[in-house]
ChimeraX commands (.cxc) that place a marker at each C-alpha (Angstrom):
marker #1 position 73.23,254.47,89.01 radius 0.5
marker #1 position 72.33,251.82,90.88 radius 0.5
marker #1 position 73.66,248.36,89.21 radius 0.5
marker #1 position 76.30,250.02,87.40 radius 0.5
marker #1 position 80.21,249.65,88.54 radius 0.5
marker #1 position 81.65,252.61,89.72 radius 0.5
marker #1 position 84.70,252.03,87.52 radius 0.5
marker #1 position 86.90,252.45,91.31 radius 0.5
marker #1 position 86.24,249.31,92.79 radius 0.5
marker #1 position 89.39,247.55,93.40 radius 0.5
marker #1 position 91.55,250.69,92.97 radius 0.5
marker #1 position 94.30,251.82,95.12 radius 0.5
marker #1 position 92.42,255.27,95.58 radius 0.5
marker #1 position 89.26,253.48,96.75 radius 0.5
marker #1 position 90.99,250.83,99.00 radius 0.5
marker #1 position 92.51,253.99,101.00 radius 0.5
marker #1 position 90.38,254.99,103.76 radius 0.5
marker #1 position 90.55,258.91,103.92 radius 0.5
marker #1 position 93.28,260.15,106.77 radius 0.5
marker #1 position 94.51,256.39,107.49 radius 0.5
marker #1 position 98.36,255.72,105.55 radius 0.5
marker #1 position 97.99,253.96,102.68 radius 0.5
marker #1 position 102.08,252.52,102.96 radius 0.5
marker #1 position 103.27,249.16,104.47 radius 0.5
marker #1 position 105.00,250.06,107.80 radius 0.5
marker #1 position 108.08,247.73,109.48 radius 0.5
marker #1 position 107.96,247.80,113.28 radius 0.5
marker #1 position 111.24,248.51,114.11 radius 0.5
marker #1 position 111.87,250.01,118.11 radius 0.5
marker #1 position 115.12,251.26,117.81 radius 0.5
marker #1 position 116.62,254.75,119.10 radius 0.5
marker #1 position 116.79,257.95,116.79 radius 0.5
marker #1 position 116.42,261.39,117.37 radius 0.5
marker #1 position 113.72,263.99,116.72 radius 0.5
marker #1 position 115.33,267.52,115.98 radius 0.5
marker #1 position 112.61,270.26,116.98 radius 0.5
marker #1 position 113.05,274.25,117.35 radius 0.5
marker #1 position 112.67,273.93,121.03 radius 0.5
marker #1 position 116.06,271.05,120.89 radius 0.5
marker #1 position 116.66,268.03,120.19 radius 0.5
marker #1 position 114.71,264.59,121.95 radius 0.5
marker #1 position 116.36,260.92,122.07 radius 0.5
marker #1 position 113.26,258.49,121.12 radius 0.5
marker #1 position 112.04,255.24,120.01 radius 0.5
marker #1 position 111.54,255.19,116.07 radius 0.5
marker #1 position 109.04,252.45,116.51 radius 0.5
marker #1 position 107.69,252.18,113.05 radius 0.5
marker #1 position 108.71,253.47,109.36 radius 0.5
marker #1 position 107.20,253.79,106.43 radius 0.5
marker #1 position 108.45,255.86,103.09 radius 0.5
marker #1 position 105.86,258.17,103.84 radius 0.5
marker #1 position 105.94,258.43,107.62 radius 0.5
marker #1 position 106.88,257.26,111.20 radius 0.5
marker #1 position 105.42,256.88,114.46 radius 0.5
marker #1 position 108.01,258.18,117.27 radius 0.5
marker #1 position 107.83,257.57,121.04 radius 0.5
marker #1 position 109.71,260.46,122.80 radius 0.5
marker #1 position 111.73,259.85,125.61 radius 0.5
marker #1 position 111.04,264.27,126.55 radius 0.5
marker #1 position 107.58,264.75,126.53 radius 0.5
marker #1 position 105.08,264.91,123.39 radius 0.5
marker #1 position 105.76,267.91,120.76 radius 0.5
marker #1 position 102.02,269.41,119.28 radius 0.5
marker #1 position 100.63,268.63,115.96 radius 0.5
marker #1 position 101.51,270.69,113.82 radius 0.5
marker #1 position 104.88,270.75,114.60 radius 0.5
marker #1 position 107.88,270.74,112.20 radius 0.5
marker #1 position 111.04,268.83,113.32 radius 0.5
marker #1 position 113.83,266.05,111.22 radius 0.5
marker #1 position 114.01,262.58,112.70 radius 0.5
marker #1 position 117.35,261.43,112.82 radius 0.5
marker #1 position 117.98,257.87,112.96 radius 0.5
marker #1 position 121.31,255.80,111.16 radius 0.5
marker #1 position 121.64,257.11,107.95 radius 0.5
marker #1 position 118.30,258.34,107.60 radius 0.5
marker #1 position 117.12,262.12,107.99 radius 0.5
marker #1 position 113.77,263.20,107.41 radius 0.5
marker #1 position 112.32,266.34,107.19 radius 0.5
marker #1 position 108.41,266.42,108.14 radius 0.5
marker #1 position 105.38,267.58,110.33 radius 0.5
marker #1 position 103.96,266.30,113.49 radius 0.5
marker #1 position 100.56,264.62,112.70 radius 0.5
marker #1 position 99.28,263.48,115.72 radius 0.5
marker #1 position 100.27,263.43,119.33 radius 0.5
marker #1 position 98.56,261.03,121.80 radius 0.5
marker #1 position 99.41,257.71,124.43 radius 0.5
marker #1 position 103.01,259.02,124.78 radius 0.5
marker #1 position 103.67,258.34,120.93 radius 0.5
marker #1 position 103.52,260.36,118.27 radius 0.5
marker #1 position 103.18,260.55,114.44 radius 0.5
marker #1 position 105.79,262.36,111.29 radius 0.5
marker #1 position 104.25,262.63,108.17 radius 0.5
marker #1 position 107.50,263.25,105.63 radius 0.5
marker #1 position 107.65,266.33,103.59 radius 0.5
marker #1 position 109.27,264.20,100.56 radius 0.5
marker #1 position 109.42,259.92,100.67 radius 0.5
marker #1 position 111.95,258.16,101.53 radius 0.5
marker #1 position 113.32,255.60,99.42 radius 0.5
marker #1 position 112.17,252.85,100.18 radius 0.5
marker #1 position 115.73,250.84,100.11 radius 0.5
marker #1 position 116.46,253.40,103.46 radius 0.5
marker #1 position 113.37,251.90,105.01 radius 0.5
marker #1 position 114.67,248.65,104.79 radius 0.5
marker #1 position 118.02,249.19,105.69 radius 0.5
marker #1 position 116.57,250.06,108.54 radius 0.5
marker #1 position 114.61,247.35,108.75 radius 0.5
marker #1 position 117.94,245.52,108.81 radius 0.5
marker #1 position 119.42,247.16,111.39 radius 0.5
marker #1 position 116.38,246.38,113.79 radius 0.5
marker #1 position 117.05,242.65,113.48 radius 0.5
marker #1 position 120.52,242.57,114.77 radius 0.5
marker #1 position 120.09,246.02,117.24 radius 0.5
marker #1 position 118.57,243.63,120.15 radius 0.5
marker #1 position 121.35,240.85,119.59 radius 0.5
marker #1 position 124.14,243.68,119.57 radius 0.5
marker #1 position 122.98,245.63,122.09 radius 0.5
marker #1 position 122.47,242.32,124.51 radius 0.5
marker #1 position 126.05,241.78,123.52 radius 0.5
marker #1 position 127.48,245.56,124.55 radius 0.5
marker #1 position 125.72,245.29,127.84 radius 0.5
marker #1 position 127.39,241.78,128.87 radius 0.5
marker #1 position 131.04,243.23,127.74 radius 0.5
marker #1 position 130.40,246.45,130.65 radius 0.5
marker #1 position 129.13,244.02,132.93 radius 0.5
marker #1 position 132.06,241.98,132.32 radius 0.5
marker #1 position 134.31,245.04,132.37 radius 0.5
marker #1 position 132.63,246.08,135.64 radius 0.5
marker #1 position 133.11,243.01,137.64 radius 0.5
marker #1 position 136.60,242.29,136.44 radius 0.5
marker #1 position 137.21,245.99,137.49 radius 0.5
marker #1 position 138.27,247.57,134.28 radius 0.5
marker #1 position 134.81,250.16,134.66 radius 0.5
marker #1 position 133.88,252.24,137.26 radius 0.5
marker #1 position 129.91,252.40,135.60 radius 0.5
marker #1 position 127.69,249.69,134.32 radius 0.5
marker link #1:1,2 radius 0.2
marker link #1:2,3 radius 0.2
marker link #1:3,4 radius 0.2
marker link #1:4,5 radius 0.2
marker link #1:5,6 radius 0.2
marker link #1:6,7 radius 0.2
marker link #1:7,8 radius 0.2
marker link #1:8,9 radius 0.2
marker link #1:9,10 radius 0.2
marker link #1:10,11 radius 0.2
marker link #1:11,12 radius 0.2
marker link #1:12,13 radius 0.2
marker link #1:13,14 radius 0.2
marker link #1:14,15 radius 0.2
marker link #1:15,16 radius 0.2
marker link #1:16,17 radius 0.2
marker link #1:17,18 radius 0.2
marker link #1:18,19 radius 0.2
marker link #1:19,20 radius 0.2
marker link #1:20,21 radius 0.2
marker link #1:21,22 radius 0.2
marker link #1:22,23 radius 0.2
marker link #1:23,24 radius 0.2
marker link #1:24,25 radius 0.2
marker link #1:25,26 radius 0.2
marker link #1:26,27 radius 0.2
marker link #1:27,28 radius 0.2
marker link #1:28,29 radius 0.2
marker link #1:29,30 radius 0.2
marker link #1:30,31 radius 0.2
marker link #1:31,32 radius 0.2
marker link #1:32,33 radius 0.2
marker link #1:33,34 radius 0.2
marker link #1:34,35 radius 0.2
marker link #1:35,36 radius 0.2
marker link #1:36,37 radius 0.2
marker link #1:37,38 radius 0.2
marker link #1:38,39 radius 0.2
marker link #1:39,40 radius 0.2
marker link #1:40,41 radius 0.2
marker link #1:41,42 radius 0.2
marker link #1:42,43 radius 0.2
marker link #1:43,44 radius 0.2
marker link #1:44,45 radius 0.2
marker link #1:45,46 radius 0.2
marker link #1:46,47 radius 0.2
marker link #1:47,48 radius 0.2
marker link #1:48,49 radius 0.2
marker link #1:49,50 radius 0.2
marker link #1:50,51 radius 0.2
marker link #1:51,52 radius 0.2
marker link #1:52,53 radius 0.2
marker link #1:53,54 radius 0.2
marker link #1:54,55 radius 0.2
marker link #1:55,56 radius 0.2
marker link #1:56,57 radius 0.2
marker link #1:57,58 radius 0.2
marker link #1:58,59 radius 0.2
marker link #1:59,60 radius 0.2
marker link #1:60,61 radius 0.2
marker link #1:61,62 radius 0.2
marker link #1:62,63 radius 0.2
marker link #1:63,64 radius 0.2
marker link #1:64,65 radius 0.2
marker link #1:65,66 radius 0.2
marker link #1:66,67 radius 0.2
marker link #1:67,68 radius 0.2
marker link #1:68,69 radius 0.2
marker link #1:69,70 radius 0.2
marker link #1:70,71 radius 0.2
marker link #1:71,72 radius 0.2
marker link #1:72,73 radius 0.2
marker link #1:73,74 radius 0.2
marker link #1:74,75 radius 0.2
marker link #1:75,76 radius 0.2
marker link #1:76,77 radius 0.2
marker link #1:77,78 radius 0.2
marker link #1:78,79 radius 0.2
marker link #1:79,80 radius 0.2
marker link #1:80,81 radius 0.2
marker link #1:81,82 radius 0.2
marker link #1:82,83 radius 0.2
marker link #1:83,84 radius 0.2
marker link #1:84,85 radius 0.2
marker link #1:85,86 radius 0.2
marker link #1:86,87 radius 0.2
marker link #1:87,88 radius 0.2
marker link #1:88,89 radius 0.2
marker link #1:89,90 radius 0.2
marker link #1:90,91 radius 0.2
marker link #1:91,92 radius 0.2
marker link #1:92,93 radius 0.2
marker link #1:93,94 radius 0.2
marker link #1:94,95 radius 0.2
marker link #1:95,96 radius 0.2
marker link #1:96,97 radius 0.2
marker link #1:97,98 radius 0.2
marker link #1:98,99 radius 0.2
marker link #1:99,100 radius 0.2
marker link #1:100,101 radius 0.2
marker link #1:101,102 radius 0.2
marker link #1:102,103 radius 0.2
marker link #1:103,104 radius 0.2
marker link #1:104,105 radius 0.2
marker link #1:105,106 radius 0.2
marker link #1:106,107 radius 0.2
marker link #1:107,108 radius 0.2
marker link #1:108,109 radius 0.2
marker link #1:109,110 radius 0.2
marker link #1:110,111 radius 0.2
marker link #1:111,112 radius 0.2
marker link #1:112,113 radius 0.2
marker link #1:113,114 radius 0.2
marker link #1:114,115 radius 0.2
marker link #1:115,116 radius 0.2
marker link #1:116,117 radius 0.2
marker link #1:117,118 radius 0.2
marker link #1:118,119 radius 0.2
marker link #1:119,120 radius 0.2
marker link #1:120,121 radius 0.2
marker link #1:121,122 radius 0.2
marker link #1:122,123 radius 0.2
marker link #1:123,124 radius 0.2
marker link #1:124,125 radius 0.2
marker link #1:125,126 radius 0.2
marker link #1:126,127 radius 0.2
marker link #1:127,128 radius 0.2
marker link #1:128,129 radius 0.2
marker link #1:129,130 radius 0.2
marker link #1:130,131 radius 0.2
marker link #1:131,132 radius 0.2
marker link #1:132,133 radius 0.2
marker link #1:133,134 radius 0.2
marker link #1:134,135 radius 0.2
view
């Protein structure tokens, strides 16, 4: 009726537009894997959420629809390909993660760029001062 509240405005339910997530993501860009049946693909897990991820593939795009576990740290996830599109693509989880993974991994983002900067300066170092073959 019109002039009369809906009694939803304001709720979770109604702030949630149908088929968009309605959980906080944390960028993130670190590697991980993404166990399919046709093998297993190194990627980019470049987002997180306790409900699902968005993945960029370093092998090629796997179809919607497709079941597979991203593997990344300590976290495994079991879950279904959502989307596929622009090289990236999207894992909705079977089952939520906790959300103290999610930050853990959240964690490990913030030093991965330092650390990693660091490991490729000591094989630099090691490969001008002879002790590597490979960079």
């Amino acid at each position: 009726m019109i002039g009369q509240p809906s009694g939803t405005f304001g709720t979770r339910s109604s702030a949630v537009v149908p088929g968009r997530r309605a959980d906080a993501r944390v960028r993130l860009h670190i590697p991980a894997r993404l166990v399919l049946l046709s093998g297993t693909q190194h990627c980019f897990l470049e987002d997180l959420s306790v409900t699902g991820a968005a993945i960029i593939p370093q092998d090629g795009l796997p179809e919607a629809g497709t079941s597979g576990i991203l593997m990344c740290e300590h976290v495994e996830a079991f879950g279904i390909i959502r989307w596929a599109r622009h090289g990236r693509c999207g894992l909705m989880f079977d089952e939520k993660l906790p959300l103290a993974q999610v930050v853990s991994l959240r964690h490990i983002a913030d030093s991965f760029e330092t650390n990693e900067r660091e490991r490729n300066m000591e094989r630099a170092r090691a490969w001008v001062q002879g002790r590597s073959k490979t960079l």
